[in-house]
C-alpha positions in Angstrom: -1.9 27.1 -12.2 -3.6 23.7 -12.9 -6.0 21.8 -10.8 -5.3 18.3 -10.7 -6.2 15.5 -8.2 -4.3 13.1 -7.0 -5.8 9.5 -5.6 -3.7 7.8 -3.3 -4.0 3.5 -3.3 -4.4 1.8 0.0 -3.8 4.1 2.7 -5.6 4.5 6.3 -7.6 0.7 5.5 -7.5 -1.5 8.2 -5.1 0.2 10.2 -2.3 -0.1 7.7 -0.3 2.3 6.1 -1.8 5.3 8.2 -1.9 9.0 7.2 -3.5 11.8 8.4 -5.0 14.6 6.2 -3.3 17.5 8.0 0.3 16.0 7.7 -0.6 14.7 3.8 -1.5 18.3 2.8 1.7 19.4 4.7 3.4 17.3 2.2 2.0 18.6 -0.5 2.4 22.0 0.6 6.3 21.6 0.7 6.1 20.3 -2.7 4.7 23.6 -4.3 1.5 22.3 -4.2 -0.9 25.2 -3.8 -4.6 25.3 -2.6 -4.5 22.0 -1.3 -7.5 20.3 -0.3 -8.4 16.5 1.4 -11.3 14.7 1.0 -12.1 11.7 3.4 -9.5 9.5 5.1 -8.6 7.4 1.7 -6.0 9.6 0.2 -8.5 12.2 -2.2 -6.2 15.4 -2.6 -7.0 18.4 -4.9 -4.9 20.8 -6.1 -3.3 23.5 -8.1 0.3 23.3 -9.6 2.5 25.1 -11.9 3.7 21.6 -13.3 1.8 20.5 -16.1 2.7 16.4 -16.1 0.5 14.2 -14.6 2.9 11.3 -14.4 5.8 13.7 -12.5 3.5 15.0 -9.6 2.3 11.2 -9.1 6.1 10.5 -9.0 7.2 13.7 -6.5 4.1 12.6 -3.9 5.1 9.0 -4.3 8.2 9.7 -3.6 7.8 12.5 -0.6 5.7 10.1 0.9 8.3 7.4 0.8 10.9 9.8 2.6 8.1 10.9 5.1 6.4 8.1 6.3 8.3 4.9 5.0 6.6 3.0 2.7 4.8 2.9 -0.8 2.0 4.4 -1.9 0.7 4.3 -5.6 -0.7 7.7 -6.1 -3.0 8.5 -9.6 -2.9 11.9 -10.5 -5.6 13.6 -12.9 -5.8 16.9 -14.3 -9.2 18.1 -13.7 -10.5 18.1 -17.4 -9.6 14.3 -17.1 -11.5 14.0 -14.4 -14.4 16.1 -16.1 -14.0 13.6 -18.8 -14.4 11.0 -17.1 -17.4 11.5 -15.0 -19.0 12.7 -18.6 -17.9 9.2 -19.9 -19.6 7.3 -17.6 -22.2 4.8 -19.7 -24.0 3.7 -17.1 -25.8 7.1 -15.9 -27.6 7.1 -19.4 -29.1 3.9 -17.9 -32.0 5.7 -15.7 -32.6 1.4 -14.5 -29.5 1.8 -12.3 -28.8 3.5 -9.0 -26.3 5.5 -8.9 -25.3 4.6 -5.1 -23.6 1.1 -7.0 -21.5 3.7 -9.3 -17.7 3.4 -8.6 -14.7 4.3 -10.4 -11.6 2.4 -11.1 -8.6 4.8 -12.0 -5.7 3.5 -13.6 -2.0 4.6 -13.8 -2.0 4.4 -17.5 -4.1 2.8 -20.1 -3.6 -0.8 -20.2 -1.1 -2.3 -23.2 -2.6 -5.7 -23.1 -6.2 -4.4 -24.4 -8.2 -7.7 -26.2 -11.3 -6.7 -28.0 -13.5 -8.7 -25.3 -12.0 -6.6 -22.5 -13.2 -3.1 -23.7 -16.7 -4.1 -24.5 -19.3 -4.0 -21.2 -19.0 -7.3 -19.6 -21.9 -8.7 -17.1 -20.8 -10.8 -14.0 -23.5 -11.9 -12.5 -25.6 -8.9 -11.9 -22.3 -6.5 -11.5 -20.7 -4.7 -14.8 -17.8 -3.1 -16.2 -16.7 -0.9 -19.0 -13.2 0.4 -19.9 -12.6 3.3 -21.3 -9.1 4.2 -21.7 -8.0 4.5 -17.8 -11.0 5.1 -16.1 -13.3 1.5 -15.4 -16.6 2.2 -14.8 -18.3 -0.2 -12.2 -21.8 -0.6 -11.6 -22.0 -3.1 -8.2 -25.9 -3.4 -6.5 -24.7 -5.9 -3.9 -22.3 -3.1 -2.9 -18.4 -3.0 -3.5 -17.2 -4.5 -0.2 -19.0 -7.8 -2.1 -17.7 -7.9 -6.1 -14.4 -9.6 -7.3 -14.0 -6.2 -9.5 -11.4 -4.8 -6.8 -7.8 -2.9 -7.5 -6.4 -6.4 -7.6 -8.8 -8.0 -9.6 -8.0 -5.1 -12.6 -4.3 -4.7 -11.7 -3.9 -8.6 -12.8 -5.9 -8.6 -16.1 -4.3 -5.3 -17.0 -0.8 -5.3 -15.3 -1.4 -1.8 -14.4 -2.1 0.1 -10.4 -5.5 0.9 -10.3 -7.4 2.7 -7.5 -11.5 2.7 -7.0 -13.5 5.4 -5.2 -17.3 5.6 -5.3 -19.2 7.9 -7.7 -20.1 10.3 -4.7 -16.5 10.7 -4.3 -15.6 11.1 -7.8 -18.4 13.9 -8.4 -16.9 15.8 -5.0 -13.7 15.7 -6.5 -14.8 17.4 -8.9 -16.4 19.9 -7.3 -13.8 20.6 -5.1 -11.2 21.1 -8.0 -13.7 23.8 -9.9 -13.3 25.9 -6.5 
């Protein structure tokens, strides 16, 4: 069995597109997922599975949910050395200058086609940054994220791809979670 986690787009914000924990690992549970584990309200899910394709459990949970609750959710899904990868790949933690409270993480769906040379290098806006690296951007926001223009929408248009953000707190716990 594989750990993998799986980061669900756009659910319980605002009142919209509600689900609760308990019925989401229900879900998963009738999918063969095993050891399933939640973290917070915003779709974090950890898990072990015999399947070994990343892109096919996004598709199964996308799909159950669908059936279940009636509308769309984009779900990422990670095997847990991606996610180890990623957190390691981080640039800005080497930067001892930065607080790590502004760290968030933008996962992607896949990495982008439309790559220019100016998009993969760290560009400054304002006082915010980002860096791509294959499909994880790093984001490094001090006025906090509820204030940049780097959101899932902002990345989905420049890279025509979904993309999902959670905070570096999160990220790390996911982490932890999957290694138990």
């Amino acid at each position: 069995m594989t750990p993998y986690i799986s980061i669900l787009r756009g659910i319980n914000v605002s009142g919209h597109r509600l689900i609760k924990m308990d019925a989401l690992k229900e879900l998963c549970s009738t999918l063969k997922m095993q050891q399933v584990k939640t973290y917070i309200q915003s779709g974090n899910i950890v898990f072990q599975s015999a399947q070994n394709n990343c892109d096919a459990l996004s598709k199964k949970l996308e799909k159950a949910i669908q059936q279940k609750f009636g509308f769309e959710v984009p779900v990422i899904t990670l095997s847990k050395s991606e996610l180890a990868n990623c957190i390691a790949a981080n640039p800005y933690t080497k930067d001892k200058k930065l607080n790590e409270a502004f760290f968030h993480v933008t996962f992607l769906k896949k990495q982008p086609d439309n790559i220019n040379s100016t998009e993969t290098n760290d560009i400054s806006l304002k006082n915010e940054r980002y860096f791509l690296d294959e499909r994880c951007i790093y984001l490094y926001c001090p006025d906090g994220y509820g204030k940049t223009k780097l959101t899932n929408s902002f990345f989905e248009n420049k890279f025509k791809v979904t993309a999902t953000t959670r905070n570096w707190k999160t990220v790390n716990e996911l982490l932890r979670m999957a290694d138990n």
